[in-house]
MISE-364835 format. One record per residue (C-alpha): x, y, z; residue in one letter. Coordinates in Angstrom, 2 decimals. Last residue first. Layout:
BEGIN
> X; Y; Z; A
...
END
This chain:
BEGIN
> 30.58; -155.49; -53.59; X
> 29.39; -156.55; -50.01; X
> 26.60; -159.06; -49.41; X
> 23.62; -157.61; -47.96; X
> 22.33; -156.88; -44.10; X
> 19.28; -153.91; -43.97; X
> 20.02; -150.78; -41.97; X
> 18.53; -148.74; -44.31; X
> 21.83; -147.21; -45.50; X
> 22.97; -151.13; -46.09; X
> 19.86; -151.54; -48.33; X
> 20.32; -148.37; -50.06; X
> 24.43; -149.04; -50.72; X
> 23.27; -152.42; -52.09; X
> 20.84; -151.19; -54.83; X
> 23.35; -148.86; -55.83; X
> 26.05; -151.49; -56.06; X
> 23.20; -153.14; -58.19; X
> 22.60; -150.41; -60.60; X
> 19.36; -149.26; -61.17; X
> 18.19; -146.79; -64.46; X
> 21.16; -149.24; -66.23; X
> 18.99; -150.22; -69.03; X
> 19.38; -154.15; -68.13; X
> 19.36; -153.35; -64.25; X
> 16.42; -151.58; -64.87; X
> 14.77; -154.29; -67.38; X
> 15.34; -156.81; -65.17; X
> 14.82; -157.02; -61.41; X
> 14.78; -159.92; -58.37; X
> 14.23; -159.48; -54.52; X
> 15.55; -162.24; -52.24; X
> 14.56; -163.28; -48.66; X
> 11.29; -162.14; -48.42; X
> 10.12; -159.73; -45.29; X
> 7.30; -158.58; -47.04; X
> 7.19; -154.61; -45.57; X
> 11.07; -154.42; -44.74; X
> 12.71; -156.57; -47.42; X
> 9.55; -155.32; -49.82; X
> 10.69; -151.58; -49.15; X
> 14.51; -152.12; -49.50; X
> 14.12; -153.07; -52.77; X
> 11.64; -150.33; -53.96; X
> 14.00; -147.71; -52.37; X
> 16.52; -148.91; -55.31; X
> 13.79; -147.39; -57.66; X
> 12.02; -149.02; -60.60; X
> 11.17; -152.53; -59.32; X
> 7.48; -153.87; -60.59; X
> 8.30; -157.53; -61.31; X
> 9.91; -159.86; -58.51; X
> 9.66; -161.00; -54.83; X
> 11.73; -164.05; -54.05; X
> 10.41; -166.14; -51.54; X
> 12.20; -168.82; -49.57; X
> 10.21; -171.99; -48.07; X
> 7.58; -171.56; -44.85; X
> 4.28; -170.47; -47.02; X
> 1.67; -168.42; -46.25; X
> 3.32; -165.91; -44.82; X
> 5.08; -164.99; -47.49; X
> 2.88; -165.50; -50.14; X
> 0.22; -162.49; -48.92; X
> 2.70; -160.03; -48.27; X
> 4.27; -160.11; -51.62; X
> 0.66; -159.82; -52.84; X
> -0.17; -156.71; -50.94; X
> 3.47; -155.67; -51.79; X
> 3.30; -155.89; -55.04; X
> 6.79; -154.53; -55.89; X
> 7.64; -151.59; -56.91; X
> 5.79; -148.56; -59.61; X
> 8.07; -149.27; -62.28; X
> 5.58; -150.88; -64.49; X
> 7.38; -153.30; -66.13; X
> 5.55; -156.07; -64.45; X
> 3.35; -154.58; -61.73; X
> -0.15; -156.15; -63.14; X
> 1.58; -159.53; -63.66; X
> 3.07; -160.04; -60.84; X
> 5.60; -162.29; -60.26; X
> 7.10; -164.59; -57.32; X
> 9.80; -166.88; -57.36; X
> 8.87; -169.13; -54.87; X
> 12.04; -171.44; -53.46; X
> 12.38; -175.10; -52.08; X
> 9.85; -177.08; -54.43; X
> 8.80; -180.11; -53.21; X
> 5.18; -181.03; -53.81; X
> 3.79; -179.20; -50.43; X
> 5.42; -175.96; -51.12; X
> 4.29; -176.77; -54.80; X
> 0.62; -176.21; -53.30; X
> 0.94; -174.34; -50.73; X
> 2.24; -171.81; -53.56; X
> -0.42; -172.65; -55.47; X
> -3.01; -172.36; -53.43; X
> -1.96; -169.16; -51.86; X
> -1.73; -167.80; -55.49; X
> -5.12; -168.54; -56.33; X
> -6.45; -171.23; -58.47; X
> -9.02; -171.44; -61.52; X
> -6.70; -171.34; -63.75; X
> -6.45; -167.82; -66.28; X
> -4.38; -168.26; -69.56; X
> -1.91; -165.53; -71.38; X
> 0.42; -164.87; -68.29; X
> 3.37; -166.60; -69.53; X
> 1.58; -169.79; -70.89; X
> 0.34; -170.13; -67.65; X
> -1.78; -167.80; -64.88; X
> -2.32; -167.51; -60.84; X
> -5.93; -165.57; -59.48; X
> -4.98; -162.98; -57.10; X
> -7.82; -161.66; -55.32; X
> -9.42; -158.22; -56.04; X
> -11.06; -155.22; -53.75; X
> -12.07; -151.55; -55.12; X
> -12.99; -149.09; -53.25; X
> -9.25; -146.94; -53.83; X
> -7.46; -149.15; -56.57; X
> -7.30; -147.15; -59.81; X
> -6.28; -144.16; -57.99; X
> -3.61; -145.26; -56.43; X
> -3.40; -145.49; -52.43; X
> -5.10; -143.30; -49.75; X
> -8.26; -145.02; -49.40; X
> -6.11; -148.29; -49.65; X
> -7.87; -151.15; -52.10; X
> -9.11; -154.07; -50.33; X
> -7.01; -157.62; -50.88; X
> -8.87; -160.39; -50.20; X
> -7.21; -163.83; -49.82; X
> -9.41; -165.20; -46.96; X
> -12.91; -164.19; -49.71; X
> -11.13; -166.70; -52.02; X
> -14.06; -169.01; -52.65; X
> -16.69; -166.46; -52.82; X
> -18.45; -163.64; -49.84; X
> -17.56; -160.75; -51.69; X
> -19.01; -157.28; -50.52; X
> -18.23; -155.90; -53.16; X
> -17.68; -156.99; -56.58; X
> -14.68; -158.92; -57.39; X
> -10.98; -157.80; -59.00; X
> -9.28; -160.79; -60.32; X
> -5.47; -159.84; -59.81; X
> -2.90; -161.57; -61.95; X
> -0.46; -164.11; -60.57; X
> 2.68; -165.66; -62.16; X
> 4.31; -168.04; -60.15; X
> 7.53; -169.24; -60.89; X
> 8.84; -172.23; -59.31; X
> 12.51; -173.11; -58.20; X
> 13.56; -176.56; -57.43; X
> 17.27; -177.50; -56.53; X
> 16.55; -176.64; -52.53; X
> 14.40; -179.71; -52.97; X
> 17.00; -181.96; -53.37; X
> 18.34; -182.92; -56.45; X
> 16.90; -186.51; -57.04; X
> 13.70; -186.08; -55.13; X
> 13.32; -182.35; -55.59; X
> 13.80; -183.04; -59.40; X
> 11.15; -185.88; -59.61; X
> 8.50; -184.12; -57.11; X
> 8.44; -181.19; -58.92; X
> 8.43; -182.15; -62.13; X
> 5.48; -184.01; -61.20; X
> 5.58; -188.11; -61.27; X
> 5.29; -188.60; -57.50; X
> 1.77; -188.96; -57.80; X
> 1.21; -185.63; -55.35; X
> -1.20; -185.50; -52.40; X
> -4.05; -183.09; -51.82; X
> -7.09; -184.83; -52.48; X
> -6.54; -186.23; -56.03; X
> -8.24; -182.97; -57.55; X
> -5.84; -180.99; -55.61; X
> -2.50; -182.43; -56.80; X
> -3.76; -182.73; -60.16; X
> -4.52; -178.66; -59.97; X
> -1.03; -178.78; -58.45; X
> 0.72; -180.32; -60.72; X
> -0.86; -178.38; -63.37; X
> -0.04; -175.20; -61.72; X
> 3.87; -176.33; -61.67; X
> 4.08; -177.30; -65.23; X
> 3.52; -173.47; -65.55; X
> 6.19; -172.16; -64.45; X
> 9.46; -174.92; -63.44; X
> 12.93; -172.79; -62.76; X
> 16.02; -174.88; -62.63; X
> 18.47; -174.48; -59.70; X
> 22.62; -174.80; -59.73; X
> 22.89; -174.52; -64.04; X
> 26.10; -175.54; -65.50; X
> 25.77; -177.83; -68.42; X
> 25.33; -180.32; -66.19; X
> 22.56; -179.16; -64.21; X
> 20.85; -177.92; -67.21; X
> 21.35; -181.68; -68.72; X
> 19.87; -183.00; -65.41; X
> 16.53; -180.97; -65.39; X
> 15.63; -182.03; -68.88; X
> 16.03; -185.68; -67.68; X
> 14.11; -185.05; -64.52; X
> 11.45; -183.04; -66.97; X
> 11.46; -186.56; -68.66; X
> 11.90; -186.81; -72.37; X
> 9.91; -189.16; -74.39; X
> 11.17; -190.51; -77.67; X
> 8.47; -189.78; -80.15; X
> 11.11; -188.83; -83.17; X
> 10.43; -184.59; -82.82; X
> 11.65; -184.92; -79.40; X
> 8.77; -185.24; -76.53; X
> 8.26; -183.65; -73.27; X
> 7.84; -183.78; -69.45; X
> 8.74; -180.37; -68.17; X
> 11.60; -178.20; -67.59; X
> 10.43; -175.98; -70.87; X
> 11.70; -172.47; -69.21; X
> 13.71; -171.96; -66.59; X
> 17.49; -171.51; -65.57; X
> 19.44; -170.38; -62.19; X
> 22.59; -169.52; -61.60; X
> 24.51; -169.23; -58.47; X
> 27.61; -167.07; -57.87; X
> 30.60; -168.16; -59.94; X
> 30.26; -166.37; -63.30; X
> 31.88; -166.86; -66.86; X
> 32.54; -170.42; -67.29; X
> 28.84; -170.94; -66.34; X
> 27.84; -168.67; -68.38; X
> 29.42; -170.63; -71.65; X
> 27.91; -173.48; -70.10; X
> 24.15; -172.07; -69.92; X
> 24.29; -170.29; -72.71; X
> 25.61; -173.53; -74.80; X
> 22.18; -175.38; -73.80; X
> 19.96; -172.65; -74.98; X
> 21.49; -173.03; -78.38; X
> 21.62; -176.58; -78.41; X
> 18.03; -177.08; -77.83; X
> 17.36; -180.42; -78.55; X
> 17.55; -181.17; -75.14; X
> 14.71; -178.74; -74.65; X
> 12.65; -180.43; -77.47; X
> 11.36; -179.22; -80.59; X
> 10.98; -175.44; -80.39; X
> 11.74; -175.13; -77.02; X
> 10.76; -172.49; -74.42; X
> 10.31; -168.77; -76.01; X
> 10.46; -167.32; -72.39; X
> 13.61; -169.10; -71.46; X
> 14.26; -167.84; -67.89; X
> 18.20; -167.14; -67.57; X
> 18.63; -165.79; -63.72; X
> 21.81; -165.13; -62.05; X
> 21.96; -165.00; -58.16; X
> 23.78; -162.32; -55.23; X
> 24.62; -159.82; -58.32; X
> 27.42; -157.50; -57.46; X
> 28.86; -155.49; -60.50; X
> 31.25; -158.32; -62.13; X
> 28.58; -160.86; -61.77; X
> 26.00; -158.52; -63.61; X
> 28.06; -157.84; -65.92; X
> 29.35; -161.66; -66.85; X
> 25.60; -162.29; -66.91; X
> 24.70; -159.20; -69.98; X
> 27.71; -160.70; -71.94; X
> 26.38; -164.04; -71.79; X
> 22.54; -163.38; -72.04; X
> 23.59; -160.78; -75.32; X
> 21.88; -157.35; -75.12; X
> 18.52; -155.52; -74.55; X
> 16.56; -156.72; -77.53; X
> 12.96; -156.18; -77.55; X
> 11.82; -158.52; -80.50; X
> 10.54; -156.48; -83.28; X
> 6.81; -155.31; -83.86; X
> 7.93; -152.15; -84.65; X
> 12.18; -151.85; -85.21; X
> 11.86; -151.52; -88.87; X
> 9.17; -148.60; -88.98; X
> 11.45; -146.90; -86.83; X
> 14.48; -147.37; -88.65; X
> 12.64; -146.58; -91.92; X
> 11.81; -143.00; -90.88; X
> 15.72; -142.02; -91.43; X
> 16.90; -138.14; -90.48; X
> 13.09; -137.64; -88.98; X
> 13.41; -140.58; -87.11; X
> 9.52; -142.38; -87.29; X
> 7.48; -141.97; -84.36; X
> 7.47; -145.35; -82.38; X
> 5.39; -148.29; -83.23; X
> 5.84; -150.91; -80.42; X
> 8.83; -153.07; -79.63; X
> 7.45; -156.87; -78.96; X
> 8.32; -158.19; -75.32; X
> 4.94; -158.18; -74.41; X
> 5.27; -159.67; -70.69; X
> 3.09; -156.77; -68.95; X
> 5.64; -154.50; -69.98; X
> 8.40; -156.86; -72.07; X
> 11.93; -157.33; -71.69; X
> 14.69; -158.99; -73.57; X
> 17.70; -160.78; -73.63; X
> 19.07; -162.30; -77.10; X
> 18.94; -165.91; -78.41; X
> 19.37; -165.15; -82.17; X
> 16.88; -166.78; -84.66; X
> 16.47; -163.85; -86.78; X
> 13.06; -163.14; -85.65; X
> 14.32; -162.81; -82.16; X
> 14.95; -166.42; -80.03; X
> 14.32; -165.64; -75.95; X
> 15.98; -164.65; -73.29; X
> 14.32; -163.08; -70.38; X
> 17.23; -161.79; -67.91; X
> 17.30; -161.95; -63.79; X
> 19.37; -160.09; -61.75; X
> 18.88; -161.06; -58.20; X
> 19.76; -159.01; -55.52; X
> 19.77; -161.11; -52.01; X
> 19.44; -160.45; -48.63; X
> 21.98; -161.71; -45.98; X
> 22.05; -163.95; -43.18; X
> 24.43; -162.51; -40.39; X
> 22.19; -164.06; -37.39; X
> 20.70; -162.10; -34.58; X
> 20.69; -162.09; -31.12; X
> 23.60; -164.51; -31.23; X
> 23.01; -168.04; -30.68; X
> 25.56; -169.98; -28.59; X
> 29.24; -170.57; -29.60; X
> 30.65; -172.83; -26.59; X
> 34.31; -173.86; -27.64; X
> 35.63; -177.23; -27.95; X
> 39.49; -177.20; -28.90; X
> 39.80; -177.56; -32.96; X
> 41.61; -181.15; -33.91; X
> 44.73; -180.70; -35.67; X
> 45.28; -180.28; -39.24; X
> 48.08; -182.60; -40.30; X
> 47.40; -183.51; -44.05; X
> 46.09; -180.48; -45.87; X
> 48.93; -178.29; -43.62; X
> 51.90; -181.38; -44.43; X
> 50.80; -181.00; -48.40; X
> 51.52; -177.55; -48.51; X
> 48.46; -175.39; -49.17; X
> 47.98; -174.08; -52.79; X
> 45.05; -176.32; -52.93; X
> 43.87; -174.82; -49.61; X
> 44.69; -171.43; -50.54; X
> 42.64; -171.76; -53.97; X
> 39.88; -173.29; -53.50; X
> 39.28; -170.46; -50.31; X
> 40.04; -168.02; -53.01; X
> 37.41; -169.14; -55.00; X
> 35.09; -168.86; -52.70; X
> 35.51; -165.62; -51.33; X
> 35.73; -163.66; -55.18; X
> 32.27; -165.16; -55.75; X
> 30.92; -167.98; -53.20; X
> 29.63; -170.31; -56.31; X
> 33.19; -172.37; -56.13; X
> 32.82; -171.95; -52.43; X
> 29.53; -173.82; -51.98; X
> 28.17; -173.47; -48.26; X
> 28.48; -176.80; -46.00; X
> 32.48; -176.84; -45.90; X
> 34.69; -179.89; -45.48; X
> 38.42; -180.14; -44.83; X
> 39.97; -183.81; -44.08; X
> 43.56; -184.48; -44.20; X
> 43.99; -184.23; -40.38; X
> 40.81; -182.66; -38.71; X
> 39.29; -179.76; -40.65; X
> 35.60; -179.01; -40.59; X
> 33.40; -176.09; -42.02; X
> 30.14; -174.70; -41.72; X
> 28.78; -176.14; -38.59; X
> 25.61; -175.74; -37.43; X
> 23.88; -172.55; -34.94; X
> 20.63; -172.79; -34.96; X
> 18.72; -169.33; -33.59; X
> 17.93; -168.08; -36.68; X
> 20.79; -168.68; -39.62; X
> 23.79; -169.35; -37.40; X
> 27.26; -170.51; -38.66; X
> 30.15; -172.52; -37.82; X
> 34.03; -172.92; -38.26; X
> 36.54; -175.80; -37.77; X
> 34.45; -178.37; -36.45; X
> 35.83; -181.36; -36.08; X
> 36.76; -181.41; -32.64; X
> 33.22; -181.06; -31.95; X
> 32.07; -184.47; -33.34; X
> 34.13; -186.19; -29.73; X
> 32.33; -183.64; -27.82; X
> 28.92; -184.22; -28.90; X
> 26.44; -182.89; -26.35; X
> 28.57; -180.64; -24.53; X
> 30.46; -179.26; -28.24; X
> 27.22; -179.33; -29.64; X
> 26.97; -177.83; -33.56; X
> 24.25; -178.77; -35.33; X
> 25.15; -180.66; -38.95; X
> 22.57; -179.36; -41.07; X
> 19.83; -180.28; -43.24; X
> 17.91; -177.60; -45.98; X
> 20.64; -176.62; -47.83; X
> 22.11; -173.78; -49.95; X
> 24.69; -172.01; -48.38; X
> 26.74; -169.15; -50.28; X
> 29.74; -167.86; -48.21; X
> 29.97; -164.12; -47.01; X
> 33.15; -162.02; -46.02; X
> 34.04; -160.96; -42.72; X
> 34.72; -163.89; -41.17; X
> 37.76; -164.61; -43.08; X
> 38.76; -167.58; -45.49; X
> 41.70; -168.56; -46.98; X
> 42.06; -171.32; -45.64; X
> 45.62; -171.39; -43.46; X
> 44.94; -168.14; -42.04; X
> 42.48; -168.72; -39.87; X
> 43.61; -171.24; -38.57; X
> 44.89; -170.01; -35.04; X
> 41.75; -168.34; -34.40; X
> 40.28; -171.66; -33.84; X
> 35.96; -171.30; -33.25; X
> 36.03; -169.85; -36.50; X
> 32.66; -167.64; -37.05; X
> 31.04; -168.03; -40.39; X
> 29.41; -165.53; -42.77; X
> 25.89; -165.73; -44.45; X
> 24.84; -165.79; -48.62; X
> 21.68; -167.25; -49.55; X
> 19.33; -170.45; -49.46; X
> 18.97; -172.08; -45.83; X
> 15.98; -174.43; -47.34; X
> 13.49; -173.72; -45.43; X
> 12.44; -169.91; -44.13; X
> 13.11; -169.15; -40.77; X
> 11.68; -169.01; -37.22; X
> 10.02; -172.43; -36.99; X
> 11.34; -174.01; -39.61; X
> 13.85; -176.07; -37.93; X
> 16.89; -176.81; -39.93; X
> 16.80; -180.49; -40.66; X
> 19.57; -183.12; -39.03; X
> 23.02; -184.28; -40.32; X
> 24.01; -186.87; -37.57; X
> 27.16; -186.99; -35.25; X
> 30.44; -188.97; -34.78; X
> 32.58; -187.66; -37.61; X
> 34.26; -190.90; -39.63; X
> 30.60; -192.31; -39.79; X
> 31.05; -192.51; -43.54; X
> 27.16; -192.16; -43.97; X
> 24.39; -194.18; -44.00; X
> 21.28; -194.43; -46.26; X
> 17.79; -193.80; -44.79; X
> 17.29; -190.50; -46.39; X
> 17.52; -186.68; -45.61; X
> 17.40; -187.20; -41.90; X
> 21.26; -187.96; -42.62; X
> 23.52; -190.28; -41.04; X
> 27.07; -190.86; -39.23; X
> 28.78; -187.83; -40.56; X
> 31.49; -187.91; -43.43; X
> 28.92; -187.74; -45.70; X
> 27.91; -183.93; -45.03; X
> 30.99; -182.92; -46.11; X
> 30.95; -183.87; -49.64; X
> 26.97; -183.26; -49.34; X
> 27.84; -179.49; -49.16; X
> 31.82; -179.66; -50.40; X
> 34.63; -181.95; -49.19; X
> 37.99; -181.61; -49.96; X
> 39.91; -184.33; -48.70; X
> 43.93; -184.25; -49.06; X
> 45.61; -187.95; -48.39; X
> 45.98; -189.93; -44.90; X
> 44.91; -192.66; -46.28; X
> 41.92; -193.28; -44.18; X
> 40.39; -190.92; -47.07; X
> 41.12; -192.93; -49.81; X
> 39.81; -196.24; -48.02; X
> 37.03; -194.82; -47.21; X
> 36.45; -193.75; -50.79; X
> 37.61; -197.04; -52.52; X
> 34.86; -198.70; -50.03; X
> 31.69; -195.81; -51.13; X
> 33.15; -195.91; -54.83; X
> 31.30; -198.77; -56.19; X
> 29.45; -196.86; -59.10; X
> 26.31; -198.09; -57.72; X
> 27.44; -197.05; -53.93; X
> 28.31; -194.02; -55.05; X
> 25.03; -192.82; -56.63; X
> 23.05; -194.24; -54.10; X
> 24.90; -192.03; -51.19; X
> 24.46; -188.89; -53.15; X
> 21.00; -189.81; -54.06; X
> 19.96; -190.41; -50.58; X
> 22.34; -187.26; -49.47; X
> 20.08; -184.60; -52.00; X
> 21.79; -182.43; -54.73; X
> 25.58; -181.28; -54.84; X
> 28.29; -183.22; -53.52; X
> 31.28; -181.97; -54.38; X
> 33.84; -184.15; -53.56; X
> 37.46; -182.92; -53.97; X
> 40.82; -185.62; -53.75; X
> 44.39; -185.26; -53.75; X
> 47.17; -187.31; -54.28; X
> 44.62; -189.51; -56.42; X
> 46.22; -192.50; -58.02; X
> 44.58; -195.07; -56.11; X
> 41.12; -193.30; -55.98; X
> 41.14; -193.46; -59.78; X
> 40.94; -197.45; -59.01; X
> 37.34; -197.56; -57.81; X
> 36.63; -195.81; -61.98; X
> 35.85; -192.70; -63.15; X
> 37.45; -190.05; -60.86; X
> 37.75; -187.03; -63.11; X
> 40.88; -185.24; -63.88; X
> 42.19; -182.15; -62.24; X
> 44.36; -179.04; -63.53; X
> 44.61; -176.15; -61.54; X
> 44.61; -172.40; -62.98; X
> 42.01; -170.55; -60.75; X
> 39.80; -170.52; -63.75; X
> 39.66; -174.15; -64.80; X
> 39.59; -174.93; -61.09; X
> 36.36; -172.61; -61.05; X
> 34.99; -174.39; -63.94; X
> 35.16; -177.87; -62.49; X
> 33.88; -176.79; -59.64; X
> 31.12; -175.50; -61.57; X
> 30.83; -178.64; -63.44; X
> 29.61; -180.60; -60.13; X
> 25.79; -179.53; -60.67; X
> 24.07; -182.31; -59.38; X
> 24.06; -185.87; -59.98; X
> 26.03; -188.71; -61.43; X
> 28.71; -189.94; -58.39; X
> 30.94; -187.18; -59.46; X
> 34.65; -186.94; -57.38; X
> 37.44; -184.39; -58.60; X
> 40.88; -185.66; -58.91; X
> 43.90; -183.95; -57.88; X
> 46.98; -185.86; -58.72; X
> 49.87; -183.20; -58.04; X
END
């Protein structure tokens, strides 16, 4: 069989690749108009934003050798903006589609939900009949990550209906998830980053006979209006710090208040010299691959490598770093994000490297979101002092604009600035008063929550609602939010300041730093209402596990992915 897989230059398209590596099936890479010729079978996965998408084939002169492909009668596999290009348009660009699928790809409403659609959620087949024939079941979760959607309106669009194979609700929207007419299959969520689920989707329909991935018929309209409530999911995030040690070895760590240095200990009575040895060393709490492959294996929702030593030279020069990323990426197939250093930079010759650039190679090498700090608060201090629009030259505003915005992650890392009472300054909206009944340290007193870079080291004049308005505003699609004064501290989450970012902002929040009990998890999904929550150092020490994370959350009544 001549599968071929399709790249038109952007997005993260080598997880596919390593998910066929794993499942056993061999594929080359369409590089030229004539690959399409030789193709028996063809996947697209079309990762990043539709413009691009579109823009990127139609340079490389594949939209006509793609039409013709699929009017061929041949297997399609179409994946996120795979599928989506088989519809008439996008609201995600001027360019057209394929038009084979008589409907437009419209933006989820953010009215009731966070935007992007970012997480794990199930699908409902609206044919009974197939659902054998992909693998797939209803029970089991699919990860979406998208911000436009293909509603689903069998009155309205009868002729697009037929098409639709499964669908999904997040809210009160319900869009479709999957098609299959004739040789065509598409899904909207990402199977090769679905876990166990996804890949055996790949792997029924490429195991599929070629008359079942060439003679689907069309589905019969069925009315599938909202449910009370959708089957969205929360999501655990394991996230490791890895940095260089004094050796020069990328290892994970973990620092209280962000000082990953071990301090002095009392010496070992049988040997004093291995405590004296270990002060002042790098915290090191395992290997990032090793330590990734675990947390797959026990349950993780998302993977998180932030770089907290950043580059030496220049992140592309940072071969190292680099080979994490694609070795992990071989390794685990749920999605993985990386930060640190995605920023306009320099190598060590003068040539200039463009956080787009920077952004790109993680992609490559395996990454599905990249992480931007404190690039982000000097976009936004720019942002502000210009009157509150961006150049278009941000990291931000580059990646989100080649990528999609559901591609952009940025960490915030706030510190409270306690103020004299009463307060009547600049941030007297963003408040927080000390409970009567709370901790100690906090009862009469009052602080707002002033954001940081450098990892915490240097105060900006902004708060954290600014900021987060802020790179709402510039692009970004998720808030990964810190707190400096909880980090490490095993006391929870923030929830004041968990509180506070949620409902300022209408894009995904994950709530991080603080986390020492699996009731700490279900408290800020209750309290804050985020949509992810992320830990470290107990998931690194094994204090938390994440199946025991899960089984709190599903005793509380709260919806996760299952183990």
């Amino acid at each position: 069989m001549g599968l071929f897989l399709l790249d038109y230059g952007a997005g993260n398209v080598q997880s596919l690749a390593n998910t066929l590596a794993r499942l056993g099936h061999d594929f080359r890479w369409i590089s030229s108009a004539q690959d399409f010729d030789t193709a028996t079978s063809l996947i697209f996965p079309g990762v990043g934003a539709f413009q691009t998408a579109v823009d990127g084939l139609a340079s490389r002169g594949f939209i006509e050798p793609l039409r013709a492909y699929i009017a061929s009668g041949r297997p399609y596999f179409g994946i996120c903006i795979g599928m989506q290009i088989l519809f008439q348009s996008s609201a995600e660009g001027e360019a057209a589609g394929l038009g084979l699928i008589p409907s437009p790809i419209d933006r989820f409403s953010d009215v009731d939900k966070s935007v992007p659609h970012m997480g794990w959620n199930s699908v409902d087949f609206l044919d009974t009949d197939h659902k054998s024939n992909e693998g797939m079941d209803e029970a089991s979760h699919y990860y979406f990550v998208h911000s436009y959607r293909a509603a689903y309106d069998p009155d309205g669009r009868p002729e697009a209906a037929q098409w639709v194979h499964s669908v999904t609700q997040y809210g009160q929207e319900v869009f479709v998830a999957t098609v299959r007419k004739g040789n065509v299959f598409g899904s909207q969520f990402h199977p090769e980053k679905s876990g166990a689920a996804g890949l055996k989707l790949l792997d029924a329909w490429l195991h599929e006979s070629e008359f079942e991935r060439t003679h689907a018929a069309p589905t019969p309209r069925i009315s599938r209006p909202p449910k009370p409530k959708d089957t969205f999911t929360k999501r655990i995030v394991a996230c490791m710090d890895v940095r260089a040690n004094d050796q020069g070895d990328l290892v994970v760590t973990k620092g209280d208040q962000y000082d990953v240095r071990e301090k002095p200990s009392t010496p070992n009575p049988t040997d004093p010299s291995l405590a004296i040895s270990a002060a002042g060393a790098v915290r090191n709490l395992g290997k990032p691959v090793a330590l990734a492959e675990r947390y797959f294996a026990e349950g993780a929702d998302e993977i998180a490598l932030l770089n907290i030593t950043s580059f030496r030279h220049s992140p592309l020069h940072d071969q190292p770093m680099l080979a994490v990323v694609r070795a992990a990426a071989q390794k685990i197939f749920v999605p993985l994000t990386i930060g640190g250093g995605i920023r306009d930079t320099y190598d060590p010759d003068g040539t200039r490297r463009s956080a787009l650039e920077v952004a790109g190679a993680y992609f490559r090498a395996g990454a599905d979101k990249v992480s931007i700090g404190s690039e982000a608060v000097h976009a936004v201090e720019r942002m502000r002092a210009a009157g509150g629009r961006g150049d278009g030259t941000s990291a931000i505003e580059t990646i989100a604009h080649a990528y999609g915005r559901q591609a952009v992650v940025v960490s915030i890392d706030p510190k409270r600035t306690y103020v004299d009472l009463p307060y009547d300054g600049p941030h007297r909206g963003e408040v927080v008063f000390g409970l009567e009944d709370g901790p100690e340290q906090e009862r009469g007193r009052a602080w707002w929550y002033q954001c940081t870079v450098s990892g915490g080291r240097e105060l900006r004049d902004l708060s954290v609602v600014e900021l987060a308005q802020g790179v709402e505003a510039l692009g970004a699609g998720e808030i990964l939010l810190n707190s400096i004064d909880r980090d490490g501290t095993g006391l929870g989450f923030d929830l004041d300041l968990v509180r506070l970012v949620r409902r300022s902002v209408k894009v995904p929040v994950v709530a991080s730093s603080g986390a020492g009990r699996a009731e700490h998890f279900a408290e800020v999904f209750e309290e804050a209402e985020v949509e992810a929550a992320l830990a470290a150092g107990i998931f690194h020490r094994k204090e938390v596990g994440i199946a025991e994370v899960k089984k709190t959350l599903l005793e509380a009544g709260i919806n996760v992915r299952g183990l």
